[in-house]
C-alpha positions as CSV (number, residue, x, y, z in Angstrom):
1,X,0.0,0.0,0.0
2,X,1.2,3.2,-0.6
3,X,0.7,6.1,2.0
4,X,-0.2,9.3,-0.6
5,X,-2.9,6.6,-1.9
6,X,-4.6,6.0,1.9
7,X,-3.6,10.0,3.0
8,X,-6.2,11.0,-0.3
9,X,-9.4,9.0,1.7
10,X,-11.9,9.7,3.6
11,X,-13.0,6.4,4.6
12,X,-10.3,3.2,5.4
13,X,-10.7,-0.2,5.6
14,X,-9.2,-2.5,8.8
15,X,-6.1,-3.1,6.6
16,X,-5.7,0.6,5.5
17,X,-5.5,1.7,9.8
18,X,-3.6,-0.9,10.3
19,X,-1.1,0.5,7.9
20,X,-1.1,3.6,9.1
21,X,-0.7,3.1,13.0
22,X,2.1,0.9,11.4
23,X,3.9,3.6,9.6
24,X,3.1,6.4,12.5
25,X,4.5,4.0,15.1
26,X,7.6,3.6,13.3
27,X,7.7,7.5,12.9
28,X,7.3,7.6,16.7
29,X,9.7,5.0,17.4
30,X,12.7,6.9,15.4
31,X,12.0,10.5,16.9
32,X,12.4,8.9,20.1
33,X,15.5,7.4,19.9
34,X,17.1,10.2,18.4
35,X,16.0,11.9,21.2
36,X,18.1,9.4,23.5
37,X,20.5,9.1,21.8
38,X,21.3,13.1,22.1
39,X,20.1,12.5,25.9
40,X,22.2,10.0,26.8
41,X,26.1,10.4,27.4
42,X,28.4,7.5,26.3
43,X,28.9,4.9,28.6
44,X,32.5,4.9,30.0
45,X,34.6,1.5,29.4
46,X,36.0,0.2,32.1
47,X,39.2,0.5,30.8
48,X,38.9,4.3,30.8
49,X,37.7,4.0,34.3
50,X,40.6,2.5,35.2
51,X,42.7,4.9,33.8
52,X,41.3,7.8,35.1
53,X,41.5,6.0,38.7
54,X,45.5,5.7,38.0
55,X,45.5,8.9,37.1
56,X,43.9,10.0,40.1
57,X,45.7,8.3,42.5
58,X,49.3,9.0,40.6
59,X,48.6,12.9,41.2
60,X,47.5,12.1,45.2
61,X,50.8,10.0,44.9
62,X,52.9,13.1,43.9
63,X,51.8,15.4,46.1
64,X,51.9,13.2,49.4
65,X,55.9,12.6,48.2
66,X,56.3,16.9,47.8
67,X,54.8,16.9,51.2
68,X,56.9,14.6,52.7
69,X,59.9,16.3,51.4
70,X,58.7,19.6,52.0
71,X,58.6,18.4,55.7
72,X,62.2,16.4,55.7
73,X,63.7,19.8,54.1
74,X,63.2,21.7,57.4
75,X,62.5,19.2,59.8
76,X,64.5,19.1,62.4
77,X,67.2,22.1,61.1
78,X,68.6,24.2,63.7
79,X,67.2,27.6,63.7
80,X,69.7,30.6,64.0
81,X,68.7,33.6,65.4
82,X,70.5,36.8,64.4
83,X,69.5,40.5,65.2
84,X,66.5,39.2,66.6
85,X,65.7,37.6,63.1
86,X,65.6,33.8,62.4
87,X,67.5,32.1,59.8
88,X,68.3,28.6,58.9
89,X,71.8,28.0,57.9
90,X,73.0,26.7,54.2
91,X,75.6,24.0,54.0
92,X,77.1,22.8,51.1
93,X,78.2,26.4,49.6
94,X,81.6,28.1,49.8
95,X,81.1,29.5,52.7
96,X,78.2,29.5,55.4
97,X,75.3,31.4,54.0
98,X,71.9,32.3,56.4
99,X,68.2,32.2,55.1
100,X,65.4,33.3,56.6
101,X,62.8,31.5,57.9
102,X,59.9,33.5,56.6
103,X,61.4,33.6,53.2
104,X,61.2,29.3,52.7
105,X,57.4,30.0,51.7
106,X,58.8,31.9,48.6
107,X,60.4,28.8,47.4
108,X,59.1,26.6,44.7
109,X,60.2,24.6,41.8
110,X,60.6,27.6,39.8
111,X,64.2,29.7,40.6
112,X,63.5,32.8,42.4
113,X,66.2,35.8,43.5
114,X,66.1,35.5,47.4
115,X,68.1,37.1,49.2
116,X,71.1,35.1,51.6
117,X,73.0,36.6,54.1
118,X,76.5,35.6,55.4
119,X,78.1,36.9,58.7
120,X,80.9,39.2,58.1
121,X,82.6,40.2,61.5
122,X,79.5,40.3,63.1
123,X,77.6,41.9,60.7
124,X,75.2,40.3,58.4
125,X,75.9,40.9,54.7
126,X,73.3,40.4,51.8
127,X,73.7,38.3,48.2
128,X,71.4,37.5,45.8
129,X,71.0,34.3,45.1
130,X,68.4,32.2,42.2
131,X,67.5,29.1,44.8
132,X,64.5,26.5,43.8
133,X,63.6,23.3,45.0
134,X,62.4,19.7,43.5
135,X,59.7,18.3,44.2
136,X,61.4,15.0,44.6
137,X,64.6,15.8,46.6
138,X,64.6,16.9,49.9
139,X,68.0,19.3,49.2
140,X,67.9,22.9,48.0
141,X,69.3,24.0,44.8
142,X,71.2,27.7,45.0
143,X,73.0,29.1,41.8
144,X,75.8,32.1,43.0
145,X,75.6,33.8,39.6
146,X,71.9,35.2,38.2
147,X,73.3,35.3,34.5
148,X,75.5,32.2,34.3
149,X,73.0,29.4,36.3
150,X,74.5,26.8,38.2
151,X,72.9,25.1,40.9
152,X,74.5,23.6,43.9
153,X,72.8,21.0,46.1
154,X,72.7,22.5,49.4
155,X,70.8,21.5,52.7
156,X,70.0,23.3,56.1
157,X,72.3,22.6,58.9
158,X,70.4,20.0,60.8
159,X,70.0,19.6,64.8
């Protein structure tokens, strides 16, 4: 049967409706699972589950291991205190160098000028010095010269 034929009648026979709740139905049926199918987000595999998981727990990973270092760099490192000012005290350079305490919250893994002082005949004299830190090493990394970068792996001066 053709549906222009049955559209052009006034009147239809069993077979005729039949046809058309047929051909309506499948209409019906195809609107509504385009409609689900723009509803409905892809299932994820579990495969990708998995991998975001990893990924998840390889981040949490990282940052309990910068903690941990974070805490081992000053742990336990004798505090200095000079003109009523505190300082930790850098080993490993070519001479003994003082930092302050409140300037270790300027560190990060990116080099920054911070100022180190050394004691000169009891006076405390400045230098400007790029110093950064790992994330995976509990040591300090301090470059003397701000044009020509070198680091050197110091420490504080433990108890």
């Amino acid at each position: 049967m053709d549906y222009d034929d049955i559209k052009s009648k006034a009147t239809y026979s069993a077979e005729e409706k039949q046809a058309i709740m047929d051909m309506l139905n499948k209409e019906r049926k195809a609107k509504e699972e385009q409609k689900s199918l723009k509803n409905n987000k892809p299932s994820i595999k579990e495969e990708d589950k998995q991998k975001i998981i990893d990924s998840i727990n390889r981040q949490r990973r990282d940052e309990q291991l910068f903690e941990q270092m974070d805490k081992k760099r000053i742990a336990n490192k004798k505090i200095y205190t000079i003109h009523n000012k505190k300082f930790y005290k850098i080993k490993n350079l070519e001479r003994d160098y003082f930092f302050k305490v409140d300037d270790y919250e300027k560190l990060s893994s990116r080099p920054r000028i911070i100022t180190i002082y050394h004691d000169f005949l009891g006076e405390l004299k400045k230098k400007d010095v790029l110093i950064q830190i790992r994330r995976y090493s509990d040591k300090i990394f301090v470059s003397d010269d701000l044009i020509k970068v070198y680091y050197k792996t110091c420490y504080f001066e433990g108890k």
